[in-house]
DRENLUM-889137 format. One line per 10 residues: number of its first residue (from 1); their letters; for each residue x, y, z of N, C-alpha, C. Coordinates in steps of 0.2 Angstrom, whole numbers, plus 5000, padded with zeros to 4 digits. Example, Ala and Ser with C-alpha at 12.3 -4.5 7.8 and 13.67 -1.06 7.14 Angstrom:
BEGIN
1 = AS = 5066 4972 5039 5062 4978 5039 5066 4984 5039 ~ 5064 4989 5035 5068 4995 5036 5064 5000 5039
***
This chain:
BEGIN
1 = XXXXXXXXXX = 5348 4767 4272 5342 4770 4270 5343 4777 4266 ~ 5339 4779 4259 5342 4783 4257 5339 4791 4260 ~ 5340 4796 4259 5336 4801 4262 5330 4802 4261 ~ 5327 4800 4254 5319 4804 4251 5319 4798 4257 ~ 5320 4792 4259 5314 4785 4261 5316 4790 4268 ~ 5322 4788 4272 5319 4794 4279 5315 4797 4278 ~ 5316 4806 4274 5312 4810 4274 5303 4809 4276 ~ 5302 4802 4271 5294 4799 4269 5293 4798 4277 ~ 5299 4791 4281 5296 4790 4286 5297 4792 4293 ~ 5300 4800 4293 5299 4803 4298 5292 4804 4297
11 = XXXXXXXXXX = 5291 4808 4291 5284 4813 4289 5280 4807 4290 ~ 5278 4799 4290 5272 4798 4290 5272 4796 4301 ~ 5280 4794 4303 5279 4794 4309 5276 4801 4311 ~ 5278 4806 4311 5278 4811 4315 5273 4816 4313 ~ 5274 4817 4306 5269 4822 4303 5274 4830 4301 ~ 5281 4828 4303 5284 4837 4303 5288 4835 4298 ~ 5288 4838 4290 5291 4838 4286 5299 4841 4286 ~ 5303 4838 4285 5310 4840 4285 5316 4841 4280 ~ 5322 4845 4281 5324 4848 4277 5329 4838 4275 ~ 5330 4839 4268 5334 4831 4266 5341 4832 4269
21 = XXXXXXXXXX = 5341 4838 4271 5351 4839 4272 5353 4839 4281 ~ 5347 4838 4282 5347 4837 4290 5346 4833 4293 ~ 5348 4827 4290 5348 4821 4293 5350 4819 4302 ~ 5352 4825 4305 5351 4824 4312 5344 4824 4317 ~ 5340 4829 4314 5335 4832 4315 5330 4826 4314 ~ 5331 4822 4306 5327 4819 4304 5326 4811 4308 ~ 5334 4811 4313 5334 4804 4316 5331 4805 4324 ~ 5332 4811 4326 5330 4813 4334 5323 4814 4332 ~ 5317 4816 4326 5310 4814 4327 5309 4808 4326 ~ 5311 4805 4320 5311 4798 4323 5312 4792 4327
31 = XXXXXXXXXX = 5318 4795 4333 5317 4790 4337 5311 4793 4343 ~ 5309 4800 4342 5304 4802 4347 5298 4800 4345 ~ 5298 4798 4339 5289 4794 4337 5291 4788 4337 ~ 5294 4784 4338 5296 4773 4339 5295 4776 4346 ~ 5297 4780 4351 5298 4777 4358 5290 4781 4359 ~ 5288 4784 4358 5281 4786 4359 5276 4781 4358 ~ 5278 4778 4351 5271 4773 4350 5276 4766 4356 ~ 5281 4766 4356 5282 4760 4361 5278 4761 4369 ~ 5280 4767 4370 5280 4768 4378 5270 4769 4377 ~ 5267 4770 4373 5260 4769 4374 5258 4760 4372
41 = XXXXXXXXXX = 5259 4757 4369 5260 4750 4366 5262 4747 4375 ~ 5267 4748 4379 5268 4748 4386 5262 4751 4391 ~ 5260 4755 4390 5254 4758 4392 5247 4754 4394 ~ 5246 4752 4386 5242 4749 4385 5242 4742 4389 ~ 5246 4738 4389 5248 4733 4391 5246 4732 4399 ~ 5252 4738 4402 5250 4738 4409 5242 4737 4410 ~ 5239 4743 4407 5233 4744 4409 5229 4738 4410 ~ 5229 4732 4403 5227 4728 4403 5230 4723 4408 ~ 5234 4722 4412 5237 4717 4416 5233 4719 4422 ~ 5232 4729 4423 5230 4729 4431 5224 4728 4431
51 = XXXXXXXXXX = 5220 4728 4426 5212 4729 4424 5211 4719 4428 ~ 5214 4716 4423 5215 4707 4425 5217 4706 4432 ~ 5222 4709 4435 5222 4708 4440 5219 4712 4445 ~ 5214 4715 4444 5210 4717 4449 5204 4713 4449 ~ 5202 4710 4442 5196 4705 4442 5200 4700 4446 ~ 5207 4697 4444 5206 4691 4452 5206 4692 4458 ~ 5210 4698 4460 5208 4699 4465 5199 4699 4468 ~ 5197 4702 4464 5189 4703 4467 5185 4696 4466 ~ 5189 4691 4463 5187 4685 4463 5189 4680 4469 ~ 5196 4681 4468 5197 4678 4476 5194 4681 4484
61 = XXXXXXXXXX = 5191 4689 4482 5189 4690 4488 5181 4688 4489 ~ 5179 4687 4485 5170 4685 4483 5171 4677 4485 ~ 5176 4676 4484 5178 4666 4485 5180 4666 4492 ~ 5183 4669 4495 5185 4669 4503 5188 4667 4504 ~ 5194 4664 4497 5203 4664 4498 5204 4669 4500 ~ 5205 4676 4499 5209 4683 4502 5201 4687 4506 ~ 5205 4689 4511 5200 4690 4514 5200 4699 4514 ~ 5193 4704 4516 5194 4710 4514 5199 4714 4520 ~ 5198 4720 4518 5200 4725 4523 5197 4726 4528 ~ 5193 4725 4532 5188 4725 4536 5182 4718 4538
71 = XXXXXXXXXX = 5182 4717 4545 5177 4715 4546 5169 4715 4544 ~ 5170 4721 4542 5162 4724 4542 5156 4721 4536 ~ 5151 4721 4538 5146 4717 4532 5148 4722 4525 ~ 5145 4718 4521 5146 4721 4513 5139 4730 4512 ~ 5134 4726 4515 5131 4731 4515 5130 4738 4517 ~ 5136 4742 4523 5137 4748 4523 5137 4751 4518 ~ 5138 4756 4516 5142 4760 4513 5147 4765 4513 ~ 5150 4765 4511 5159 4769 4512 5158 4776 4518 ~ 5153 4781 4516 5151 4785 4521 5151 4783 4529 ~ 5148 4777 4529 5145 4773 4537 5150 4770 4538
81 = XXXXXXXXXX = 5157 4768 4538 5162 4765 4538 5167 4771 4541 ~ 5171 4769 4547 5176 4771 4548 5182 4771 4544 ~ 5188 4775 4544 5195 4774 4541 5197 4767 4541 ~ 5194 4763 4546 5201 4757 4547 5195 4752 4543 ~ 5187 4754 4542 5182 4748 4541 5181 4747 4531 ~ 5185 4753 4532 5186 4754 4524 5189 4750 4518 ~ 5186 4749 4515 5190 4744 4509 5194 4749 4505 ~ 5199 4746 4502 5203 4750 4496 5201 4752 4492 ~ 5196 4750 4489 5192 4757 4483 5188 4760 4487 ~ 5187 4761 4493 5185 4768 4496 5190 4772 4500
91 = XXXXXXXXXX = 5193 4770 4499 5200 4774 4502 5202 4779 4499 ~ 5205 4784 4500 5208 4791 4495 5215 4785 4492 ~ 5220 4789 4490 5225 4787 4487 5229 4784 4491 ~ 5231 4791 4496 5236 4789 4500 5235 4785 4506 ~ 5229 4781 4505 5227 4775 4510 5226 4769 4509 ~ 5224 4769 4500 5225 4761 4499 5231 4756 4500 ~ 5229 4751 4500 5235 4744 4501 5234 4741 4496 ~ 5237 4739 4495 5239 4735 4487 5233 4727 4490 ~ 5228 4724 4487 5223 4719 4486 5226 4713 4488 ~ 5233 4712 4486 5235 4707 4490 5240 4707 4496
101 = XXXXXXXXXX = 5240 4711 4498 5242 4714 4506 5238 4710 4511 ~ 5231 4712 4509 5227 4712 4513 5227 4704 4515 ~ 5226 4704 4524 5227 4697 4527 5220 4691 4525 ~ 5220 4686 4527 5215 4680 4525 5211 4683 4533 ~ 5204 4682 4532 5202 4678 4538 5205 4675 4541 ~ 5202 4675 4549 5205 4669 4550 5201 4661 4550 ~ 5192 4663 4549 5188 4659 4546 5190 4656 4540 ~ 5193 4658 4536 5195 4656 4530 5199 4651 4531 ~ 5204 4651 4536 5210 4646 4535 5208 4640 4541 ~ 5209 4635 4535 5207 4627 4539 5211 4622 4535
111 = XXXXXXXXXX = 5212 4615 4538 5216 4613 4537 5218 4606 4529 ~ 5212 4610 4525 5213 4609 4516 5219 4607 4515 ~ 5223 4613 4515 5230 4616 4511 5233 4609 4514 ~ 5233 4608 4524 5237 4602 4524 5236 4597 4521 ~ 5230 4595 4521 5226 4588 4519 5228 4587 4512 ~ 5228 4592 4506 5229 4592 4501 5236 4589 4499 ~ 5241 4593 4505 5249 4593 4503 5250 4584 4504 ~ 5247 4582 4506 5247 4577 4510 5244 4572 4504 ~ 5240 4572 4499 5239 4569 4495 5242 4568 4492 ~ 5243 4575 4490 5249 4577 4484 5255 4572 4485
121 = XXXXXXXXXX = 5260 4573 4491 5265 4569 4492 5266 4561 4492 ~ 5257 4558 4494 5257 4550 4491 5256 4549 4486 ~ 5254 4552 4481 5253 4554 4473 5259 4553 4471 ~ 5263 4557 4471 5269 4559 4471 5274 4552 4471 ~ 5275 4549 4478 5278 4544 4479 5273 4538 4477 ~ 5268 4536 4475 5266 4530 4472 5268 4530 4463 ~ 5268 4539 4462 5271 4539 4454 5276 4537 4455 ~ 5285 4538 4459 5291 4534 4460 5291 4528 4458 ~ 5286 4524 4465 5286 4519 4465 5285 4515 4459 ~ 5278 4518 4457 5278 4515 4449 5283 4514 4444
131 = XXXXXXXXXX = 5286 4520 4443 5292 4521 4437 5296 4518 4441 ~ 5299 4516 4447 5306 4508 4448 5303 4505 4446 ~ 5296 4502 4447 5294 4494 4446 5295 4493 4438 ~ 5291 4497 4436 5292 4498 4429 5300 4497 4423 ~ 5304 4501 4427 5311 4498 4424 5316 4493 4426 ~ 5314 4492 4434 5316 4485 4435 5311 4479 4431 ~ 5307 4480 4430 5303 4472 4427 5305 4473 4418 ~ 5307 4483 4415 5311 4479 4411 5318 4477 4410 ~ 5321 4479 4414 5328 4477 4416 5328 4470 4417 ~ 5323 4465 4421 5324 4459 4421 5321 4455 4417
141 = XXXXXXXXXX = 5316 4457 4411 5310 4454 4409 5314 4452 4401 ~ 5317 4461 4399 5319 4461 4394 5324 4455 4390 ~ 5324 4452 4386 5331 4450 4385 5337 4454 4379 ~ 5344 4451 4381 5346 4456 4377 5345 4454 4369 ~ 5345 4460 4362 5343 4457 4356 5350 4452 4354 ~ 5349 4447 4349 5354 4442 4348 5356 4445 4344 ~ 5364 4443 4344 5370 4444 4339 5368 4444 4331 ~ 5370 4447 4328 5369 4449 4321 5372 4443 4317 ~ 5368 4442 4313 5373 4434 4310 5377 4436 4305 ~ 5383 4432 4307 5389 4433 4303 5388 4435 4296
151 = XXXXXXXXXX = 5392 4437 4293 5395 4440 4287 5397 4437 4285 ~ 5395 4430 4279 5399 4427 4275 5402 4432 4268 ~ 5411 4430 4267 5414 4434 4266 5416 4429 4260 ~ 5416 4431 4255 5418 4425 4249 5426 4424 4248 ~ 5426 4418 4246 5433 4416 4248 5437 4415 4240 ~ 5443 4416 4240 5446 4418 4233 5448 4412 4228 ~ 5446 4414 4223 5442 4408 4217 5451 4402 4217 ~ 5449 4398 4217 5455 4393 4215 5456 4392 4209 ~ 5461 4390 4207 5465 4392 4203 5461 4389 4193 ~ 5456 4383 4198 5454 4379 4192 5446 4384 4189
161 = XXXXXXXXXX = 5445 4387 4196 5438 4393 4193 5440 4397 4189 ~ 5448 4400 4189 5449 4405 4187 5451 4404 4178 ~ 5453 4398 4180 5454 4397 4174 5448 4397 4167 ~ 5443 4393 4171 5435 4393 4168 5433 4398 4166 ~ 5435 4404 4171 5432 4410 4169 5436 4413 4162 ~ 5443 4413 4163 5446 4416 4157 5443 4412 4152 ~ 5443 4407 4151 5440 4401 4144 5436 4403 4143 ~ 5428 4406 4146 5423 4407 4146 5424 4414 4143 ~ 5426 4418 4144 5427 4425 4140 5431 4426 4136 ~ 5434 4422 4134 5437 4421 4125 5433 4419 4121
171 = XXXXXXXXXX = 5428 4410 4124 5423 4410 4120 5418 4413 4118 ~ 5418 4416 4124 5413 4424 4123 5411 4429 4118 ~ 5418 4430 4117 5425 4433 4111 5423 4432 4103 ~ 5424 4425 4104 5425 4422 4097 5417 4423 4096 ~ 5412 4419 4101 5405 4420 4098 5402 4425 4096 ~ 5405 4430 4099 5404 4438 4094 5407 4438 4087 ~ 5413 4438 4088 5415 4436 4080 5411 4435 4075 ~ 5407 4428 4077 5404 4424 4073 5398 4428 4068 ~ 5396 4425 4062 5389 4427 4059 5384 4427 4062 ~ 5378 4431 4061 5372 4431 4065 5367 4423 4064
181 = XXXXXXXXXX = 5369 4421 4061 5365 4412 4060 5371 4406 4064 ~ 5376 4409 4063 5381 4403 4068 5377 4405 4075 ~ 5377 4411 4077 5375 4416 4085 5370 4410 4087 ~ 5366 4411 4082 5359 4409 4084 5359 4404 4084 ~ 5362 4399 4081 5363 4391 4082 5366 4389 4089 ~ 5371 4392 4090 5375 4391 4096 5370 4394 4101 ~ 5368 4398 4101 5363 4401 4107 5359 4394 4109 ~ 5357 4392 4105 5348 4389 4105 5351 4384 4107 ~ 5358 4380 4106 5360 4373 4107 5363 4376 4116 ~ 5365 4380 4118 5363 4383 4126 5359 4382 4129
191 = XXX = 5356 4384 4125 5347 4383 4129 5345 4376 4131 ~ 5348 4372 4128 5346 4364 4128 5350 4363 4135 ~ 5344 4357 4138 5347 4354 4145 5354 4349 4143
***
């Protein structure tokens, strides 16, 4: 890169106009404005992942998969709540637990997860089942494809073909030779059965 094109794009990352002979200066603002706009582009991102996961968490506690930080009805208020009865967004800092910390009910847990695993695992083994039957009935059903039909290979002219050949392109020869009304006589008496 030559120096005017740096100088441009430090001044349009940074906005601090530089000397063209200082090309140290001009490479330390510019990696401080790439990692500036990276580390806020990182920023932004986080923000969006915690924003997302804090709507499923509050979905799964509304669902009654993750159960709250307390036993207590929904209807108190933070104030009318003891330390321990307190949910995490009413908590100061240094008292929140991370959303998925927090334990299940024990209402919550019944015996779906096994009944389901249980499904899943005959599901599972009937698909097996299926894929052997399927390639043993083609391994037995199939037949193999049939042998390619020989390759007849032409076998070398006998002595009496070869000779007919030569004779025939002599005649050939001299037929050129000929005037164009002998050609055409001879042609036409070919043509005759």
């Amino acid at each position: 890169m030559d120096q005017q094109k740096l100088r441009t794009l430090v001044f349009e990352k940074t906005g601090v106009r530089i000397d063209i002979d200082d090309p140290i200066f001009a490479l330390v603002a510019l990696n401080e404005a790439v990692l500036a706009e990276a580390v806020e582009r990182h920023v932004e991102l986080l923000d969006d992942a915690t924003a997302d996961l804090a709507d499923q968490v509050q979905a799964l506690q509304e669902s009654g998969h993750l159960g709250r930080a307390s036993g207590a009805p929904a209807d108190r208020g933070p104030a009318d709540r003891g330390p321990a009865e307190r949910g995490p967004a009413d908590r100061g800092p240094a008292e929140r637990a991370p959303a998925a910390l927090v334990a299940a009910a024990p209402a919550a847990v019944n015996s779906q997860p096994l009944q389901e695993k249980r499904i899943i695992a005959i599901a599972g083994g009937a698909a097996l089942l299926c894929a052997f039957v399927v390639l043993i009935g083609q391994a037995v059903l199939l037949r193999p494809a049939p042998a390619p039909a020989p390759v007849v290979v032409a076998k070398e002219l006998t002595p009496e073909q070869s000779a007919a050949l030569r004779e025939a392109d002599k005649l050939a020869g001299i037929v050129a030779r000929l005037d164009a009304k002998t050609r055409a006589a001879i042609a036409a008496e070919m043509q005759k059965p």
